[in-house]
C-alpha positions, 0 to 999 in steps of 0.5 A: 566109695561111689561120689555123687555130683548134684549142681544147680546152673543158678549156682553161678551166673553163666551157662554151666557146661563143666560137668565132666571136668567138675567131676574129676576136679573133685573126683566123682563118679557121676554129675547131675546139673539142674536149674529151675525148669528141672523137676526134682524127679530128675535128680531122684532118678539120677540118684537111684540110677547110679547110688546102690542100695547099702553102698557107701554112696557119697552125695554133694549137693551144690546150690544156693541157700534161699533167703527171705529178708536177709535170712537165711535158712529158707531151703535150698534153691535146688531145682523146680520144687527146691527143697523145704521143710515146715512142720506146718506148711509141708514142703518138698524134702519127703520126695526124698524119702525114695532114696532111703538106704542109697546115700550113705554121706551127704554133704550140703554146699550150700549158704546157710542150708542149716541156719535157724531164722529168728523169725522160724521159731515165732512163724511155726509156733502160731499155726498159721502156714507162711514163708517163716514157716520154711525158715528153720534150716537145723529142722530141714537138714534134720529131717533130709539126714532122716528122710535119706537115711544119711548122716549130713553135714551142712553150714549155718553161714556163708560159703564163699568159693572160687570160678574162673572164666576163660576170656576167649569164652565170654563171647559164648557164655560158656563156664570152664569145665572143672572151675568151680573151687569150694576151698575151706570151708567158712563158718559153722558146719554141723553134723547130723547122723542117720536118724536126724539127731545133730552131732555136737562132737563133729560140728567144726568151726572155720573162719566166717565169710562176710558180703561186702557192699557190692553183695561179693562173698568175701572170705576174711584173708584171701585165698582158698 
């Protein structure tokens, strides 16, 4: 089963130059590394370059959930364009849809990417396109599990994960290869099947990470 890498630089807070040691760490076959200068044509012919039609094609994405006022939900910070969905504004995960029948699992490592804001359900009921509009993670990862024509799994909380640095680096803000560490996963996580639909049997719930005051994510416990 062919794996598939997609991280964006933003995940972490230094230069992101690991991209063969993450890859074997978690056993892929090819990495992708964007940020936001990176449009997201790049990563859609990375897919299409090495995710054969009607191959079991397995694709991560690794990124930063966005947020508005605390929310979270609001689409992935996920190179130049991101990913969103609103029923009323549009938004960038129909590009998706030239990887149909590529990708056979998708799995989203990222904050909140299925959380509904409570601010969505008002925002998409008035007609009137804003940023609430965007706010609906459960609609967004629906309609990418669909547009992909992939089942997906996806949390509605917090994820915490480890890195480590190398001291000798720090001088040149450089991230060891292969150091990013997801471990368990935290929360709620969710499953949708290739038609979008959500699959209450396969959701599963972890225990839930929190911030502390200096904005940390901390996993209850310690330890990965």
């Amino acid at each position: 089963m062919p794996k598939l890498i997609a991280i964006d630089r933003r995940l972490i807070s230094r230069s992101y130059r690991g991209s063969v040691g993450t890859a074997r760490q978690y056993l892929a076959d090819h990495v992708f590394a964007c940020d936001a200068t990176t449009p997201l044509s790049e990563f859609i012919a990375f897919v299409r370059r090495y995710a054969t039609a009607g191959t079991r094609n397995w694709l991560e994405i690794w990124c930063h959930g966005n947020e508005y006022e605390g929310q979270m939900g609001y689409g992935l910070q996920f190179c130049r364009e991101m990913i969103s969905h609103s029923a009323t504004c549009g938004g960038t995960v129909g590009q998706l849809g030239a990887l149909h029948g590529r990708v056979w699992h998708t799995v989203l490592r990222v904050c909140g990417a299925a959380h509904i804001s409570s601010r969505a359900a008002a925002a998409s009921s008035d007609g009137v396109c804003s940023i609430d509009d965007f706010g609906d993670g459960h609609a967004l990862c629906s309609t990418m599990a669909r547009t992909l024509g992939s089942s997906l799994e996806a949390s509605t909380e917090l994820q915490a994960f480890f890195t480590a640095w190398r001291s000798s680096w720090f001088s040149s803000d450089s991230f060891i290869p292969g150091s990013i560490d997801f471990g368990h996963r935290e929360g709620l996580w969710v499953e949708y099947d290739q038609g979008g639909n959500l699959l209450p049997s396969r959701s599963s719930r972890h225990v839930s990470a929190y911030r502390d005051g200096s904005g940390a994510t901390i996993r209850p416990g310690g330890g990965f």
